[in-house]
C-alpha positions in Angstrom: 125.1 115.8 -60.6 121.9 116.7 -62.3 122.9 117.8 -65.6 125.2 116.9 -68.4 126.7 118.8 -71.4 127.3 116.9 -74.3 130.1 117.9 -77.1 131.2 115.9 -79.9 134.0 116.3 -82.6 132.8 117.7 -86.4 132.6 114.9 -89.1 133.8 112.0 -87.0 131.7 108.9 -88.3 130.9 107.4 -85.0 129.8 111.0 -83.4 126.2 110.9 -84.2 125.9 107.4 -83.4 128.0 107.0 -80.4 126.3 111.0 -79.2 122.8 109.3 -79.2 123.7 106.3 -77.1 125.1 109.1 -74.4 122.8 111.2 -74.8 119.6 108.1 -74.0 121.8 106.7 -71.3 121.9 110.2 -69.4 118.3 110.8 -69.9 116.7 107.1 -68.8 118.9 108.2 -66.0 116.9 111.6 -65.3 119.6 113.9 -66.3 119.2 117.1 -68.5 121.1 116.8 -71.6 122.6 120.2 -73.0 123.6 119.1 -76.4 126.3 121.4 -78.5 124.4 123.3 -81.7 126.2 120.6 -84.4 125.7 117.6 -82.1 121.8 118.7 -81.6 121.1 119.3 -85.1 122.4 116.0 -85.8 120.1 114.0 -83.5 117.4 116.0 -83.9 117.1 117.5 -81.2 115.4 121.3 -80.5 117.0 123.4 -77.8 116.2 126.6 -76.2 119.8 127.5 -75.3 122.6 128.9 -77.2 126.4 127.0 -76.9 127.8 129.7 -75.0 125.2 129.0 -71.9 126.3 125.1 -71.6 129.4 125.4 -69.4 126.7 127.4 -66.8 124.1 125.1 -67.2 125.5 121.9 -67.2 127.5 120.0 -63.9 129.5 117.7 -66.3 131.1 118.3 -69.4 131.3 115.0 -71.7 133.5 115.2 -74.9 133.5 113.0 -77.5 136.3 113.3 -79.8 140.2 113.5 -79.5 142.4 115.3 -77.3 142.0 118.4 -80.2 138.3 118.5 -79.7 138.7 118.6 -75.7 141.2 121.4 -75.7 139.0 123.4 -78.3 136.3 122.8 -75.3 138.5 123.0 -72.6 138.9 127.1 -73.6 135.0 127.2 -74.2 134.4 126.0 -70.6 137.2 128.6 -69.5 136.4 130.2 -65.9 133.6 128.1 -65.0 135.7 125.0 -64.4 133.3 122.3 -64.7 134.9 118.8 -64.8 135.1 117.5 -68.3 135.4 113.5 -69.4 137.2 112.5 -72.5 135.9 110.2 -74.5 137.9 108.9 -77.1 136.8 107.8 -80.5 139.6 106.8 -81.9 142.6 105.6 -80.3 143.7 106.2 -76.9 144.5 110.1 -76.5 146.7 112.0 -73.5 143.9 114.1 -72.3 140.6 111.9 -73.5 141.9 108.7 -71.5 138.4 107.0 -71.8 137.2 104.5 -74.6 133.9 104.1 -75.6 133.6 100.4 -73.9 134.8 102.3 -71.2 132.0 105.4 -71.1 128.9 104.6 -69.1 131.2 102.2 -66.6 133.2 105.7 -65.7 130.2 107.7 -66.1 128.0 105.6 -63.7 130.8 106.2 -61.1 131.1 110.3 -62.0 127.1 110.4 -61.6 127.4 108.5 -57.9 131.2 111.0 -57.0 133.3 108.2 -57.1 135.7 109.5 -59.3 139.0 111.5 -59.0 139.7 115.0 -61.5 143.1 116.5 -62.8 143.5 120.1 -62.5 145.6 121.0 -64.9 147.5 124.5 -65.5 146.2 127.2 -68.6 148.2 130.0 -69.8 147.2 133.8 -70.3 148.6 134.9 -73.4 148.5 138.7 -74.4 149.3 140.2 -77.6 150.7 144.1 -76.7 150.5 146.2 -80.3 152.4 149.6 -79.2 152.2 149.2 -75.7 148.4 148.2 -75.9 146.9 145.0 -75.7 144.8 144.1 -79.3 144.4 139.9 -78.4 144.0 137.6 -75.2 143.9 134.0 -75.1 143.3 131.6 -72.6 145.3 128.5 -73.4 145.4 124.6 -71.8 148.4 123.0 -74.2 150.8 125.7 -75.9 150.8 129.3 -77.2 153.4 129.2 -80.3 155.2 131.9 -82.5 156.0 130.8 -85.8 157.2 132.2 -89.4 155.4 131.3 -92.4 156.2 128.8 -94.7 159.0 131.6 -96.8 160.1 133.9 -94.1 163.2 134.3 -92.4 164.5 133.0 -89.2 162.5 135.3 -86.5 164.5 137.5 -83.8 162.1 137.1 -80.6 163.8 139.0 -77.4 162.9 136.9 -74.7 162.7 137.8 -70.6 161.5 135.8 -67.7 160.2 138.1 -64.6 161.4 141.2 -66.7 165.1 139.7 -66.6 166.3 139.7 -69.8 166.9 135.7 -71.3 168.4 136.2 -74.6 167.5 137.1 -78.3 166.2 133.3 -79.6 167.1 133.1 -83.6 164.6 130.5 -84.3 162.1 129.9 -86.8 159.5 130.2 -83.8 159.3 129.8 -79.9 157.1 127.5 -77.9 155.6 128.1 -74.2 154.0 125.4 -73.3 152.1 124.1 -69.7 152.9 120.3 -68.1 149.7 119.3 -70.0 150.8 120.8 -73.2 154.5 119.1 -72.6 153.6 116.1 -74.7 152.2 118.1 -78.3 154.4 120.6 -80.5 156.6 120.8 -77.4 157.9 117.3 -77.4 158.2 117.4 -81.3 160.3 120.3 -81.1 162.8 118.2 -78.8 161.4 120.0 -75.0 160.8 117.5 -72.0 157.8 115.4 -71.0 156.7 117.4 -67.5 154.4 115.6 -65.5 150.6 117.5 -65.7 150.8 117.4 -61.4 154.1 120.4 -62.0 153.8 123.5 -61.4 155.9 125.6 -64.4 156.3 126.4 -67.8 158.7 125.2 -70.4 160.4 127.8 -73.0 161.1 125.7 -76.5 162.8 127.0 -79.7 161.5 125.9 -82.9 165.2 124.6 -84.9 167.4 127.4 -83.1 169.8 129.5 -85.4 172.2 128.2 -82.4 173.2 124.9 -81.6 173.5 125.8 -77.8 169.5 126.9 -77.4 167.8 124.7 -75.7 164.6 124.2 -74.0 164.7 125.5 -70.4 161.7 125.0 -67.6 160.6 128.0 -65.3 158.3 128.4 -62.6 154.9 129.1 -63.6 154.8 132.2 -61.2 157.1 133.6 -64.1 156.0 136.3 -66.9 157.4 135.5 -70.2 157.9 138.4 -71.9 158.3 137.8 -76.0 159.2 140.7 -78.4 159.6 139.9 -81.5 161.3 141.4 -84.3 161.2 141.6 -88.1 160.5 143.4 -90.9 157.8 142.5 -94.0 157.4 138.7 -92.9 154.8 136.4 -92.0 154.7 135.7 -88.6 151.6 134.2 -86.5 150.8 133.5 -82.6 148.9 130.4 -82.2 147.4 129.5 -79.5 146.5 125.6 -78.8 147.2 125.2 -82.0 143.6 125.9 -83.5 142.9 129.7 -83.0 145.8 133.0 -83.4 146.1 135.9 -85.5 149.3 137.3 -87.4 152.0 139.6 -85.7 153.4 142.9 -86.6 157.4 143.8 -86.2 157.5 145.3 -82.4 154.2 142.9 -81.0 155.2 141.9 -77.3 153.6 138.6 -76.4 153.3 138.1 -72.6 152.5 134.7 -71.0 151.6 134.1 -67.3 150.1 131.3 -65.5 145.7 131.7 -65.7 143.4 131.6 -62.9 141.3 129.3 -64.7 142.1 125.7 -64.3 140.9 122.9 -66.9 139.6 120.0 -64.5 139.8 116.5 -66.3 138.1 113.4 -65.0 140.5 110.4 -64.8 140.7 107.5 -65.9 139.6 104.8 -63.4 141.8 102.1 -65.2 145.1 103.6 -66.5 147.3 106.7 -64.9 149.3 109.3 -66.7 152.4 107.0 -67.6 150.1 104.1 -68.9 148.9 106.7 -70.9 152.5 107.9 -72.0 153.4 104.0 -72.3 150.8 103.1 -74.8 150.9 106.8 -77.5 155.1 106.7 -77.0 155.3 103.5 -77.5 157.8 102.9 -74.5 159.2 99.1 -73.6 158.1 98.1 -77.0 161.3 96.2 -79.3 
């Protein structure tokens, strides 16, 4: 690897500080250093390329941040699948595994290739307005419909692989990946699914019906989501951080992406350590 990009989460107090030891330690090693605009600014640094040009330019991707941060990346890197390496500032995350007394030991071992990455699923999600599509997003966790804070429970005629599932009652509906198993998915009641699976799990949001319940499909499946309602306040998010609002009639279509989100592991926990220490499992 010859060069690095370097993101780093908005406001955090240890960003600047923490971004400037990386940031040395990659260039006493003879690295180029592609900083993002915020993180640049904040060091000091000039640069003579624009954020959307880092995911080309750089062989790495190093976030510093929380798992929210990395996702928010995850979608800028998109289609050129570079392998990206959480670093956590805070506690221990599910997708930024590393801590900072952990960073330049894994990163010493990604510069010499001895390392191992997780490729883990994204979603296509398409807004059709009228038969036409007005909104794509590519997404690593979760695409979500949900009402607003006064409106009524939402009708949302579901089909898997244009077979017809049934008309979820629900104040909204979740589809999430493996990776995106363990955010509003497990909140909403669905099922931990390891990242290594390949399919999709369907989630109501508090079901009008006591019998909905979360069901898991492949992810060769389209997911078909038309939803219906009349002068309400409905919104598609996507990973939780970008969307847009939904008209009565909007068809929301999900299939498995092309693109893959590659994360570097961790050399010294695996996914259920992970799960062990944020769920708190065997603890009394």
């Amino acid at each position: 690897m010859k060069s690095v990009g370097v993101y780093a989460k908005k406001h955090h107090p240890d960003a600047v500080s923490f971004g400037r030891e990386v940031m040395n330690w990659l260039l006493e090693r003879g690295l180029e250093v592609y900083l993002e605009e915020d993180l640049a600014k904040w060091l000091g640094q000039s640069r003579d390329y624009v954020d959307s040009e880092i995911p080309e330019l750089a062989d790495l991707i190093v976030v510093l941040g929380g798992d929210g941060t990395l996702i928010s990346v995850a979608r800028h890197v998109g289609s050129r699948m570079k392998p990206i390496l959480g670093v956590n500032l805070g506690s221990l995350g599910f997708l930024t595994e590393i801590t900072q007394d952990e960073t330049f030991v894994t990163l010493e071992r990604v510069l010499s290739g001895d390392f191992e990455v997780s490729s883990r699923m994204m979603l296509d999600a398409v807004v059709l307005r009228g038969g036409r599509e007005v909104a794509r997003y590519v997404v690593l966790n979760d695409a979500v419909i949900n009402k607003g804070a006064l409106a009524r429970i939402i009708d949302m005629e579901t089909s898997v692989d244009g077979v017809f599932l049934t008309n979820f009652k629900a104040d909204g509906l979740i589809v999430a990946t493996p990776t995106g198993s363990t955010a509003y998915n497990l909140a909403a009641g669905g099922p931990i699914i390891y990242p290594g699976l390949s399919c999709l799990v369907i989630s109501p949001i508090c079901p009008h019906m006591l019998t909905n319940r979360p069901l898991i499909v492949s992810d060769r499946a389209v997911i078909r989501i038309e939803v219906k309602f009349e002068d309400q306040h409905v919104v598609l998010t996507a990973d939780g951080q970008v969307g847009m609002p939904l008209k009565g009639g909007d068809v929301v279509e999900l299939r498995r992406s092309e693109v893959r989100t590659l994360l570097v592991e961790s050399p010294t926990k695996d996914y259920f350590a992970v799960l062990r220490a944020k769920l708190r499992w065997g603890e009394r």
